[in-house]
C-alpha positions in Angstrom: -6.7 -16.8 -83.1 -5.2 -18.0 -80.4 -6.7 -17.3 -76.6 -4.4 -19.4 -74.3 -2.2 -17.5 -72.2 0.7 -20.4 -73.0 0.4 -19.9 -76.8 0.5 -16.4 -76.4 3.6 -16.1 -74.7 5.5 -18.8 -77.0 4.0 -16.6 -79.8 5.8 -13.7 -77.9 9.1 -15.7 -77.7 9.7 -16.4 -81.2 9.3 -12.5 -82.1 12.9 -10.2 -81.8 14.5 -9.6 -78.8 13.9 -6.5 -78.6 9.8 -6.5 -78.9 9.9 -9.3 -77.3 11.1 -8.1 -74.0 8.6 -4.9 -74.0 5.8 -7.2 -74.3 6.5 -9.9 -72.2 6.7 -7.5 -69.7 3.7 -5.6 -70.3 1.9 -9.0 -71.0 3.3 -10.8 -67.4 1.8 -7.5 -65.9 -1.5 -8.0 -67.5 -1.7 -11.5 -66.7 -0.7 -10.4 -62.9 -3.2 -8.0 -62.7 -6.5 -10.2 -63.6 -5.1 -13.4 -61.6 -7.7 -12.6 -58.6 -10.2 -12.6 -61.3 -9.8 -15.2 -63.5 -7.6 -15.3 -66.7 -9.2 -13.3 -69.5 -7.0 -12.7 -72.3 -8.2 -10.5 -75.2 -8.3 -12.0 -78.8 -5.8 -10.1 -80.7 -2.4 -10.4 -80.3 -1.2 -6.6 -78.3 0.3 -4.0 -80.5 4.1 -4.2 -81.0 5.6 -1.9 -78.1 8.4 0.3 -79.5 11.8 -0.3 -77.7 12.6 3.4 -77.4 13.4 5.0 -73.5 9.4 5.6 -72.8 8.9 2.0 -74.0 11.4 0.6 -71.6 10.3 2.8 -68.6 6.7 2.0 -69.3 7.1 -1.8 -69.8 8.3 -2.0 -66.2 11.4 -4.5 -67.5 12.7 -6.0 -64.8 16.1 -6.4 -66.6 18.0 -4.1 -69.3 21.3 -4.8 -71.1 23.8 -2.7 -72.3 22.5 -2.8 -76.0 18.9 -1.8 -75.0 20.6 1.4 -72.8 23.1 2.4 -76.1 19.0 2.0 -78.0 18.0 4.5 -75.9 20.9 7.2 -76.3 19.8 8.6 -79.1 16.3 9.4 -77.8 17.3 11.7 -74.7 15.4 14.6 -73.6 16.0 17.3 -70.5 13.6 19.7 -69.7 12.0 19.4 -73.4 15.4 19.6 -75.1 17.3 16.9 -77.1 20.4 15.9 -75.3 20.9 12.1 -76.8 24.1 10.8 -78.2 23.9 8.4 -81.2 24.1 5.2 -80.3 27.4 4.6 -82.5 29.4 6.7 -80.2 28.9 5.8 -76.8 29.9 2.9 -75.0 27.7 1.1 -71.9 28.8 -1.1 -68.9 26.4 -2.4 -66.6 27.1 -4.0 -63.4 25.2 -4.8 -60.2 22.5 -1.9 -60.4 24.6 0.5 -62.3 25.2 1.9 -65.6 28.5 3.8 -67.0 28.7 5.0 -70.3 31.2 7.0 -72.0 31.4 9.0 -75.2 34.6 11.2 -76.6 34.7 14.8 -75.5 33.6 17.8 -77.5 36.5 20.1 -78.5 34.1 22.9 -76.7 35.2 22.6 -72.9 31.8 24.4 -71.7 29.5 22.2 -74.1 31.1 18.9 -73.1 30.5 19.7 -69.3 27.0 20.9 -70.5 26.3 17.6 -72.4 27.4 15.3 -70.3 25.7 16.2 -67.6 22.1 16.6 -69.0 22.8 13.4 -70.6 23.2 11.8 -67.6 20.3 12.9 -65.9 18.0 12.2 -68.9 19.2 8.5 -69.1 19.1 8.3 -65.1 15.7 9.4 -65.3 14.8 6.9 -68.3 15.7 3.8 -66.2 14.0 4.4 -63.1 12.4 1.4 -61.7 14.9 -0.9 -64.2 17.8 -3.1 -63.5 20.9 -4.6 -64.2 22.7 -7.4 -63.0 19.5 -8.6 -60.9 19.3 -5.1 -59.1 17.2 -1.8 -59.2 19.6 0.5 -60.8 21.3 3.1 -58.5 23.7 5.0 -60.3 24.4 6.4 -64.2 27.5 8.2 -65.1 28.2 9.7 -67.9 31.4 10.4 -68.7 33.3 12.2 -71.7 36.6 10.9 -72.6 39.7 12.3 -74.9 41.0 10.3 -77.3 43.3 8.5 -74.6 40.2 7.4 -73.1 41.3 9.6 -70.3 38.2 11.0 -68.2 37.5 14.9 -68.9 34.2 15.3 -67.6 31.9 12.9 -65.8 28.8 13.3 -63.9 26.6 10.3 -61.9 23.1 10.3 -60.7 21.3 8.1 -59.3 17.4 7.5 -61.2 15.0 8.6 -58.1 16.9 12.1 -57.4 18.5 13.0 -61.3 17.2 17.0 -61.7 15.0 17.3 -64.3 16.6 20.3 -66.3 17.8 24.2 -65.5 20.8 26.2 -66.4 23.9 24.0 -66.5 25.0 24.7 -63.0 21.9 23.8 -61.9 21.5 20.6 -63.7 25.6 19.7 -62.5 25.0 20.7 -58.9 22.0 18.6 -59.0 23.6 15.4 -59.8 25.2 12.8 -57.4 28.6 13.3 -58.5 31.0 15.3 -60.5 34.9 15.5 -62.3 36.2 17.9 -64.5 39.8 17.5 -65.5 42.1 20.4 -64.8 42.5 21.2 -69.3 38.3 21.7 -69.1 38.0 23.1 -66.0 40.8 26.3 -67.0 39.0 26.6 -70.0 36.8 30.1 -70.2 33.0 29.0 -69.1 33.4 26.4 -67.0 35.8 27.5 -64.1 33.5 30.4 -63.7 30.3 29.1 -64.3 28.5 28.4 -61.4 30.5 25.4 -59.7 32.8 23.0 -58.5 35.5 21.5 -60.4 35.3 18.0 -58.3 32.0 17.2 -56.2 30.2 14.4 -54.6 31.3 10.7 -55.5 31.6 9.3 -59.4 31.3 5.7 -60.0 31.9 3.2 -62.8 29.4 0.0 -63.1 31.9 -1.8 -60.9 31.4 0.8 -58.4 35.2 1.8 -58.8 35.5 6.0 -58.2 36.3 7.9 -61.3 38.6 10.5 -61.0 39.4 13.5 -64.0 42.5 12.7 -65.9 42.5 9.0 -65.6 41.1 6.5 -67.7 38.2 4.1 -66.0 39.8 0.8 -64.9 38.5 -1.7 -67.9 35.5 -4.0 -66.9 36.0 -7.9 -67.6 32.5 -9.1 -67.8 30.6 -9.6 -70.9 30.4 -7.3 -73.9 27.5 -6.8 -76.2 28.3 -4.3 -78.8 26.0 -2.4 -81.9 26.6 -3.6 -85.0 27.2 -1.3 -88.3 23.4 -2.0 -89.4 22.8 -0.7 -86.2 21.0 -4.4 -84.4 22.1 -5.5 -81.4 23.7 -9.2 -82.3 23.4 -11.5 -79.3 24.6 -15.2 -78.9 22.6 -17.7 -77.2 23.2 -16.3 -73.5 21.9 -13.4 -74.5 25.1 -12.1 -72.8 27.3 -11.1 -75.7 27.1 -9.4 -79.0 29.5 -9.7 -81.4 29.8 -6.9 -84.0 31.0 -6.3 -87.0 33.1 -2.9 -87.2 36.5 -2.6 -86.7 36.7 -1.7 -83.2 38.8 -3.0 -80.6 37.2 -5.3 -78.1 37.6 -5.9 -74.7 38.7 -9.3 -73.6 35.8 -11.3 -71.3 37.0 -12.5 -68.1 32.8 -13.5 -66.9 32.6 -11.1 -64.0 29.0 -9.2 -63.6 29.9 -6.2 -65.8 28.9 -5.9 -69.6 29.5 -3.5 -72.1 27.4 -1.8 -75.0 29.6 0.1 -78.0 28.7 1.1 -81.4 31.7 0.2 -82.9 33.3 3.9 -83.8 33.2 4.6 -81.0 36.5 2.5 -79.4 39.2 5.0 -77.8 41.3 2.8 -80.4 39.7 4.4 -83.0 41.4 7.3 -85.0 38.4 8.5 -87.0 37.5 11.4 -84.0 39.0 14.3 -83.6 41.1 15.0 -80.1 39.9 17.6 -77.6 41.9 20.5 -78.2 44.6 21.4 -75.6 44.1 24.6 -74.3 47.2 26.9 -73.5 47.6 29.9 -71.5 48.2 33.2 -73.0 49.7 35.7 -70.5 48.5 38.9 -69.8 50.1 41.7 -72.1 50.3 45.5 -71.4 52.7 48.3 -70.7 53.4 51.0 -67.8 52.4 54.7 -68.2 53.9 57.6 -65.8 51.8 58.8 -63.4 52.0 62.7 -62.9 50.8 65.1 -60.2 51.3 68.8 -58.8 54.3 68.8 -56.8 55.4 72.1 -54.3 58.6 73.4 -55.8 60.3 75.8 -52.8 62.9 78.3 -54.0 65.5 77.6 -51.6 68.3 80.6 -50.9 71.6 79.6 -50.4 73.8 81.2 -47.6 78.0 81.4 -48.0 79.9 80.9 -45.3 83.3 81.3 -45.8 86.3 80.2 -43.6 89.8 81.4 -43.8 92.7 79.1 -43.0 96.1 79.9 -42.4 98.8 77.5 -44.2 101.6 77.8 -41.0 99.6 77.4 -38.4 96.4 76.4 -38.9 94.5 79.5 -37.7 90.7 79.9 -38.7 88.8 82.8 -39.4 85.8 84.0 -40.2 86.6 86.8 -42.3 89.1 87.9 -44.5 90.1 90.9 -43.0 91.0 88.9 -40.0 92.9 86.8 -41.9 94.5 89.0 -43.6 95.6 91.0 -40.3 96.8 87.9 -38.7 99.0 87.1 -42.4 100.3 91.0 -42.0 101.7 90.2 -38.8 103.6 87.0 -39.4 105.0 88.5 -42.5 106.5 91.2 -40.1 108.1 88.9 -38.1 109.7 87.5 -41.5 107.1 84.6 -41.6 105.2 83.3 -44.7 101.6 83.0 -43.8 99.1 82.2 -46.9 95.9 80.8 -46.4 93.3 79.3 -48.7 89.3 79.2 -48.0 86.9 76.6 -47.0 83.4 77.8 -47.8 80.2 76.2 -46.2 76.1 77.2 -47.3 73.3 77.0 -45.4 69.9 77.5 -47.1 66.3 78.7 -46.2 63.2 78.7 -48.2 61.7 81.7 -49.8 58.5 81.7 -51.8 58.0 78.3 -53.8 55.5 77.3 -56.5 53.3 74.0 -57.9 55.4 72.3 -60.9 54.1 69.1 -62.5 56.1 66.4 -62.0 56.3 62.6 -62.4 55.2 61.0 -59.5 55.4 57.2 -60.0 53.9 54.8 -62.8 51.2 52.3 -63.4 50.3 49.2 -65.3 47.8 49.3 -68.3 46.4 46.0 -69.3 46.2 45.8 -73.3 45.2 41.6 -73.6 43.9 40.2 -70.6 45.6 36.5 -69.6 43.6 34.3 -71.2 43.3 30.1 -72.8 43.1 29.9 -76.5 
C-alpha cells in the first residue's frame, strides 16, 4: 500500500494512456481540493475511470486529442437518443480550441442533414469545459462528406450554446452554423423542412469557413489515427499515432492541427458507397378542353341587290329599273346588259344556349419531382 501522493501519481503514469489521463485528472483535483487542509490520501488506489464521453467531461481534462474525441463518437446521445458514429468512420482535427470531424454522407439526403447535426451537438456538448491546442474548446463541426471528400452537409456549435435535442429543424436552427450543398438541399425533406440551406458561420479546426460543395482545405499538423484493433497507437510525443490499415495519410508539416481517423474511413478509400445523385424528373400531364354554355343568336340575313349597267355604268336598286333603263338604250339601237352585285345585312332574331368549347386547361398526372 502505498500512501505518498508522489508514488501514487508514478503509479498512475505507468498505467495506459487512456486511464491514465482520466485519473490524473480526477486525482490532481483531489489533491487540489484538500491542499488547505493537509494532504490526506486514501489507501486504495481509485477505481479505473472509463474513457468514454461522461468520463472525459467528468474528469475535467484539461487537454483531449483527436484519438480520445474519435473514442467518444460512438457513445453519442441527443435528447436520450443514440446519434454516435463508429469510431472507424470518422475522422478528427483539432486545433487551437476547436474540433472538426468528418464522416461520409448517407445516401438519404434528409437523414444525413439529420445526423450530422445531432451529432454535432452531442459531441459539442460532451467537451464542454475541455481543450485542445492549450485552449477551452469553442467550436465542433460536423461535417458529412461524399466520396470526393467534398462537403454535403456540415453543422458547428460551439459547447456552452449546442441545443440539447428537438425536431431536426430545431436542433439545425439551434446550432452556430450551417451548409447544405445544393444535391442535399433539392432533395425532397430537406428544402422544405423547416430551414435554411446556408446559415451562420462553419469552421474547420484551423478556423478556415467551410462552404457546401468544396472539400475542407487539408490540415498539416500532427495525425494520430485508430488502429484496426481499435487502440489509439501514439509515439513518444504523444502527438502522432501511426496505424495500421490501409488508409491514406496526411503528410505532417508540425502546425497546431492534428487529426484522428479510423482507418476506413480515408476519402481514398473505395470500400463506401457514393451519395446517390439525385436527378430531376419533370412534371408530366396533359390538357383537357374546357366547356361552357355559350348564347347562340339566329341571325337573319338581308339581300340587297344592285343592278349595274355594262355601257355606262348605271346603278340601280331594282330590276325593274334596270330593266327600263336597258329597254330604252336598246331603242336607240344600244346594247345595254347588266349583271348584279348583291350586299346582306343581318339582324338577330331569337337565339339559344349551345355548349361549346371555351378554352383548355392543364391536368398534372406526376408532379416534378428528384428520384
Amino acid at each position: 500500500m502505498k500512501n505518498n501522493p508522489i508514488d501514487k501519481i508514478r503509479d498512475l503514469l505507468a498505467e495506459p494512456a487512456a486511464r491514465r489521463k482520466a485519473v490524473i485528472c480526477a486525482g490532481v483535483v483531489a489533491v487540489l481540493a484538500i491542499g488547505g487542509a493537509g494532504i490526506v490520501i486514501a489507501s486504495n488506489r481509485p477505481e479505473p475511470i472509463d474513457s468514454s464521453p461522461s468520463a472525459v467531461e467528468k474528469a475535467g481534462a484539461e487537454s483531449v486529442a483527436p484519438a480520445d474525441i474519435a473514442k467518444i463518437c460512438p457513445t453519442l446521445t441527443l435528447d436520450g437518443q443514440d446519434v454516435g458514429a463508429p469510431a472507424d468512420e470518422v475522422t478528427v482535427t483539432t486545433g487551437k480550441g476547436r474540433v472538426f470531424v468528418t464522416q461520409r454522407a448517407d445516401d438519404d439526403a434528409a437523414a444525413t442533414v439529420d445526423s450530422t447535426a445531432r451529432r454535432s451537438a452531442a459531441l459539442a456538448r460532451s467537451l464542454d469545459g475541455c481543450e485542445t491546442g492549450g485552449k477551452t474548446i469553442e467550436t465542433v463541426t460536423w461535417a458529412a462528406v461524399d466520396e470526393g471528400g467534398n462537403v454535403q452537409v456540415a453543422v458547428t456549435n460551439s459547447p456552452a450554446a449546442a441545443p440539447s435535442g428537438g425536431t431536426t429543424a430545431e436542433v439545425v436552427n439551434g446550432s452556430g452554423g450551417h451548409v447544405i450543398s445544393d444535391g442535399v438541399w433539392n432533395s425532397d425533406g430537406v428544402h422544405d423542412a423547416g430551414y435554411e440551406q446556408n446559415a451562420g458561420t462553419v469552421t474547420d479546426s484551423a478556423g478556415g469557413k467551410i462552404e457546401a460543395g468544396a472539400a475542407p482545405k487539408a490540415d498539416e499538423g500532427d495525425k494520430s489515427e485508430t488502429a484496426e484493433d481499435g487502440s489509439a497507437k501514439a509515439d513518444d510525443s504523444g502527438a502522432k499515432a501511426d496505424t495500421k490499415s490501409d488508409t491514406k495519410k496526411n503528410d505532417s508539416k508540425g502546425n497546431a492541427a492534428t487529426q484522428a481517423s479510423g482507418g476506413s474511413s480515408s476519402s481514398s478509400s473505395a470500400s463506401g458507397s457514393a451519395q446517390s445523385q439525385k436527378k430531376w424528373v419533370p412534371e408530366q400531364g396533359h390538357w383537357e378542353t374546357d366547356y361552357g354554355q355559350v348564347w347562340v343568336p339566329n341571325v337573319v340575313y338581308v339581300r340587297h341587290g344592285r343592278f349595274i349597267c355594262n355601257a355606262c355604268g348605271a346603278t340601280f336598286d331594282s330590276k325593274n329599273g334596270f330593266y327600263a333603263h336597258s329597254d330604252a338604250m336598246y331603242a336607240q339601237g344600244q346594247n345595254h346588259d347588266g349583271y348584279t352585285d348583291d350586299s346582306y345585312t343581318t339582324s338577330e332574331d331569337q337565339g339559344h344556349y349551345e355548349q361549346q368549347a371555351t378554352g383548355r386547361h392543364w391536368v398534372v398526372d406526376v408532379a416534378g419531382h428528384w428520384e
